[in-house]
C-alpha positions as CSV (number, residue, x, y, z in Angstrom):
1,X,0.0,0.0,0.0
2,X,1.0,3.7,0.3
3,X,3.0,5.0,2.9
4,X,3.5,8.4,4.3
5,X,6.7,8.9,6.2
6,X,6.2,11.2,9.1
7,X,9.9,11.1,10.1
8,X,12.9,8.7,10.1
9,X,11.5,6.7,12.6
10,X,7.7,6.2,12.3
11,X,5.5,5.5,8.9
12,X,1.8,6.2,8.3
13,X,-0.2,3.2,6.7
14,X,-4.2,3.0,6.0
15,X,-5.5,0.6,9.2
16,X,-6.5,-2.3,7.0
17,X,-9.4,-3.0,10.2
18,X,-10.5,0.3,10.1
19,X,-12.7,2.0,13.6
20,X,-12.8,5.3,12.4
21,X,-13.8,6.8,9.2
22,X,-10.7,7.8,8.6
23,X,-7.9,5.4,10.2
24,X,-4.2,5.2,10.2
25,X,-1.6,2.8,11.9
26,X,1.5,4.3,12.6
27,X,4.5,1.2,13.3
28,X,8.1,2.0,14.0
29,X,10.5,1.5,11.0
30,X,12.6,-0.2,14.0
31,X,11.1,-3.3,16.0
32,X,10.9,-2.6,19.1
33,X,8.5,-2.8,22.1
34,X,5.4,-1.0,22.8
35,X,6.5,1.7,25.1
36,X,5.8,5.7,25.1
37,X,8.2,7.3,27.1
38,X,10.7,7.7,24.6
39,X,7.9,7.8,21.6
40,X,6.0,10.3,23.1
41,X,7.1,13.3,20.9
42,X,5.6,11.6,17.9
43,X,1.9,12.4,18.7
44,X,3.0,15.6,18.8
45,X,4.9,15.5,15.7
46,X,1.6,14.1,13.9
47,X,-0.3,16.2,15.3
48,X,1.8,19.5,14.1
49,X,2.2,17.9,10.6
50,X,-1.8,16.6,10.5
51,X,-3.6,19.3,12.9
52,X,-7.2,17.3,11.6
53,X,-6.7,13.9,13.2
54,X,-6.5,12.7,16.7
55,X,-3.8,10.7,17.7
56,X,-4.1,7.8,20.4
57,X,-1.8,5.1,22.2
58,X,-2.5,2.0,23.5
59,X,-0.5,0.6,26.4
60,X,0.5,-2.9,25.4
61,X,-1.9,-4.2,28.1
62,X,-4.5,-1.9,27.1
63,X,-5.8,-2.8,23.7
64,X,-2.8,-2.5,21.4
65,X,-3.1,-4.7,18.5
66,X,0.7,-5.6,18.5
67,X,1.9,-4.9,22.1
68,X,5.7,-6.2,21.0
69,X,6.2,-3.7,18.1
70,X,5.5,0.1,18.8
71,X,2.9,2.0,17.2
72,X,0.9,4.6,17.2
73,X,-2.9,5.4,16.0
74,X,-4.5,8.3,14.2
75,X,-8.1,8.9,12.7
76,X,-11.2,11.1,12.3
77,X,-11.2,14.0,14.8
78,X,-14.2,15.0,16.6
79,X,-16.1,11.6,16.9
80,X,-15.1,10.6,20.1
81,X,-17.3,11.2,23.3
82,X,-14.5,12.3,25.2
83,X,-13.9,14.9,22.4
84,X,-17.2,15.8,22.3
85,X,-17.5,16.2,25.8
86,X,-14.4,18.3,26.4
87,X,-16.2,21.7,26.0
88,X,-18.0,21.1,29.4
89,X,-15.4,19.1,30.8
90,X,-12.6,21.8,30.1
91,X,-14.7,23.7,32.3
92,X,-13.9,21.7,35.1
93,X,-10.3,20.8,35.0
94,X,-8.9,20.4,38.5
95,X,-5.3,22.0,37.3
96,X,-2.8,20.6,39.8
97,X,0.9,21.8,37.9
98,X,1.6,24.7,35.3
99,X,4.4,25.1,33.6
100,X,5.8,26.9,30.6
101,X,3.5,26.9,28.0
102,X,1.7,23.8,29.5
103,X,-0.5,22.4,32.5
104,X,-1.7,19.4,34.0
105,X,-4.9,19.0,35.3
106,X,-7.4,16.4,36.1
107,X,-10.5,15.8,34.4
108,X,-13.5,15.8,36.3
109,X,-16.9,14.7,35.7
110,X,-15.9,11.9,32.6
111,X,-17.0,8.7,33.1
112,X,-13.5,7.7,34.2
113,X,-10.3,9.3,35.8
114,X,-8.2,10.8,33.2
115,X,-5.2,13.6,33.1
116,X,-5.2,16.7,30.5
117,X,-1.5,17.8,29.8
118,X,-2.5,20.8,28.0
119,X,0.1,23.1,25.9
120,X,1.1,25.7,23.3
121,X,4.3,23.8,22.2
122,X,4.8,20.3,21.7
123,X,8.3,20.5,23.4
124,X,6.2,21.7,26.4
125,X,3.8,19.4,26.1
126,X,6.4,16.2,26.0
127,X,7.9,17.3,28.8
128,X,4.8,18.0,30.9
129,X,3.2,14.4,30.2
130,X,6.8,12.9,31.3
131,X,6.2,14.3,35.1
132,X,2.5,12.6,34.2
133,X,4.2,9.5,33.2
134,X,6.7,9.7,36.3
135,X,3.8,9.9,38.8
136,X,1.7,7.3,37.4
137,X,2.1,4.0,39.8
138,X,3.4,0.5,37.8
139,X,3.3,-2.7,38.6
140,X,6.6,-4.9,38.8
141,X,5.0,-7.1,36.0
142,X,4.8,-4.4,33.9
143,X,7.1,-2.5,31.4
144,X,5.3,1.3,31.8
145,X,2.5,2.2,33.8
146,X,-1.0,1.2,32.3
147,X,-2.8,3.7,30.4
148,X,-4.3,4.7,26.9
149,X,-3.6,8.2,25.6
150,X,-6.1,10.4,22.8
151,X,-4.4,13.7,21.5
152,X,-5.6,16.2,19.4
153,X,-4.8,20.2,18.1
154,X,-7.5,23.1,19.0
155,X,-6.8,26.2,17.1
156,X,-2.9,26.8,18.8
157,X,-3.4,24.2,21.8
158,X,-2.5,20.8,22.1
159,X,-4.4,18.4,24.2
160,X,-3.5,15.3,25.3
161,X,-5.2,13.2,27.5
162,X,-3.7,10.2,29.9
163,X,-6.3,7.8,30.9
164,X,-4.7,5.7,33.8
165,X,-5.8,1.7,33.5
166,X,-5.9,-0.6,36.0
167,X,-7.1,-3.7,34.5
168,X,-6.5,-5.5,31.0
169,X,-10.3,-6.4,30.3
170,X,-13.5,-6.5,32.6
171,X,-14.5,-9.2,34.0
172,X,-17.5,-9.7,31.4
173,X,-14.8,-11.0,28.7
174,X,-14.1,-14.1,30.8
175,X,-17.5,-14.7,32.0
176,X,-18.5,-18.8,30.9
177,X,-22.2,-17.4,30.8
178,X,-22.7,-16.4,27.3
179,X,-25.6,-14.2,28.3
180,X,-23.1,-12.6,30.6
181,X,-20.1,-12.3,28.6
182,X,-19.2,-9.4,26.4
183,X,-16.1,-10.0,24.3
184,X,-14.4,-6.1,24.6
185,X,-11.0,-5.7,25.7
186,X,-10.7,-1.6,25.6
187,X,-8.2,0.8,24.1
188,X,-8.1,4.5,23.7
189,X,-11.2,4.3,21.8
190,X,-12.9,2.5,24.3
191,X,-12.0,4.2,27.0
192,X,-13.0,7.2,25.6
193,X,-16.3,6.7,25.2
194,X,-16.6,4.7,21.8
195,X,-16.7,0.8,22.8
196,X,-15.8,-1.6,20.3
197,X,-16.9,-5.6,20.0
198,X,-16.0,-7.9,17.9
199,X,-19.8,-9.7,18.3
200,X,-23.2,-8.5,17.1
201,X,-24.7,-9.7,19.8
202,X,-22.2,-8.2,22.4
203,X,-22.9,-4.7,20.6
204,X,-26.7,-5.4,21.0
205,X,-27.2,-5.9,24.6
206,X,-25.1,-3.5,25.3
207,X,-26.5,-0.3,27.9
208,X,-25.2,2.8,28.5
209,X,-24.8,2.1,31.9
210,X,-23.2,-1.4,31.7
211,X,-21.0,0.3,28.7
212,X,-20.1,3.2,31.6
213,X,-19.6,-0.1,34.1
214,X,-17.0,-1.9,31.6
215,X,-15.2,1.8,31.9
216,X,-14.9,2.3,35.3
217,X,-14.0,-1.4,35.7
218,X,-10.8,-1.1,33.5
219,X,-10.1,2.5,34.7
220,X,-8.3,4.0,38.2
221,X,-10.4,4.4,41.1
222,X,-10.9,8.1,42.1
223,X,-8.0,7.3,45.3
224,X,-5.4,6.6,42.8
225,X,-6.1,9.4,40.5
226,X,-6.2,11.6,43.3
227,X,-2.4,10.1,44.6
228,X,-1.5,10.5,40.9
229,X,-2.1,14.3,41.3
230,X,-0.7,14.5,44.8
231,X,2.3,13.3,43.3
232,X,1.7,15.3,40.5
233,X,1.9,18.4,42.6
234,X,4.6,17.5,45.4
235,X,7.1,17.0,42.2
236,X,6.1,20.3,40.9
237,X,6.3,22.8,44.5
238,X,9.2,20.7,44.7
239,X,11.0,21.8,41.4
240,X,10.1,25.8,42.2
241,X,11.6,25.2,46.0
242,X,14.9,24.2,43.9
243,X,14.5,26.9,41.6
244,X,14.1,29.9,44.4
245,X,17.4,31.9,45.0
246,X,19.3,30.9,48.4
247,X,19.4,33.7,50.3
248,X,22.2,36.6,49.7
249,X,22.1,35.9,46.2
């Protein structure tokens, strides 16, 4: 097929199981493991090159596709619940840390926890979703902390939200009663408001409220967002304290 090379590294390709109207996988030229950290500046870099999509991650144990070779995701813009909500839910960011050209703050009144790393530059950006990513809690087991990340660009702002996991898949995926058992294991998508199954008859006895329930389930509980931005915040008075003159000088 046609590719698009966004840089050295990463290439765009038409998602041959497309979601979204419009849906792109973007692999590393270089096989290596699911991981953001270090990758992180490239859904900045799409997003500066493609300001129309929305970019997302998935966590290799949260819905990625191919959790032992990094990618990325892009699509339609604007479909999203979460994007559609973020109007009325900018409104209520908690902000807990501002920096140059960029803040975090927690998103309040979602159907799940979730972090907003907001900014005017994408070098401001990456480095205010690191002190995200530094506070987030991991398990020994795993190689980064659990999460799923959606991006996008409004007029001169980037937004980019961390949505902290806790579990793989709900407990409805393993369920041996088939009028129990829904076959969704959630990614960015997902967990923003657009669930995905594989079944017909999954999709149609679906509810809002036991969609909102699979959320939740695979999401952070309000206690470990809330020590996320604790952390969030002690990191962040912490960095001014060193940054204040001694005094005499």
């Amino acid at each position: 097929q046609i590719e698009v090379h966004i840089d050295n590294d990463f290439t765009l390709l038409v998602n041959p199981f497309p979601i979204l109207p419009t849906h792109f996988t973007i692999p590393k030229n270089k096989h290596t493991p699911q991981s953001i950290r270090e990758n992180i500046g490239e859904m900045y870099k799409v997003l500066t090159d493609y300001p129309e999509l929305m970019v997302f991650y998935n966590g290799p144990k949260c819905g990625a596709s191919a959790p032992d070779h990094m990618h990325l995701q892009a699509g339609s813009s604007g479909i999203l619940p979460l994007q559609n909500e973020w109007q009325r839910l900018s409104r209520n960011l908690m902000e807990v840390a501002a920096y140059d050209d960029a803040t975090i703050s927690m998103v309040r009144g979602f159907v799940t926890s979730a972090i907003a790393v907001r900014s005017t530059t994408a070098e401001a950006g990456k480095k205010a979703f690191l002190k995200v990513y530094e506070a987030m809690p991991q398990r020994e087991d795993e190689t980064e902390p659990m999460m799923n990340i959606v991006a996008w660009k409004q007029a001169d702002e980037f937004i980019l939200v961390v949505i902290p996991r806790a579990k793989h898949r709900p407990d409805c995926y393993f369920e041996e009663d088939e009028s129990r058992k829904v076959l969704v294991s959630p990614g960015a998508l997902d967990m923003s408001g657009m669930l995905i199954t594989p079944r017909p008859g999954d999709f149609e006895g679906l509810t809002g409220e036991r969609a909102a329930a699979i959320i939740r389930e695979c999401g952070i509980s309000d206690e470990v967002a809330q020590d996320i931005a604790n952390k969030i915040k002690a990191n962040h008075d912490k960095e001014k304290a060193d940054h204040l003159p001694m005094e005499g000088e």
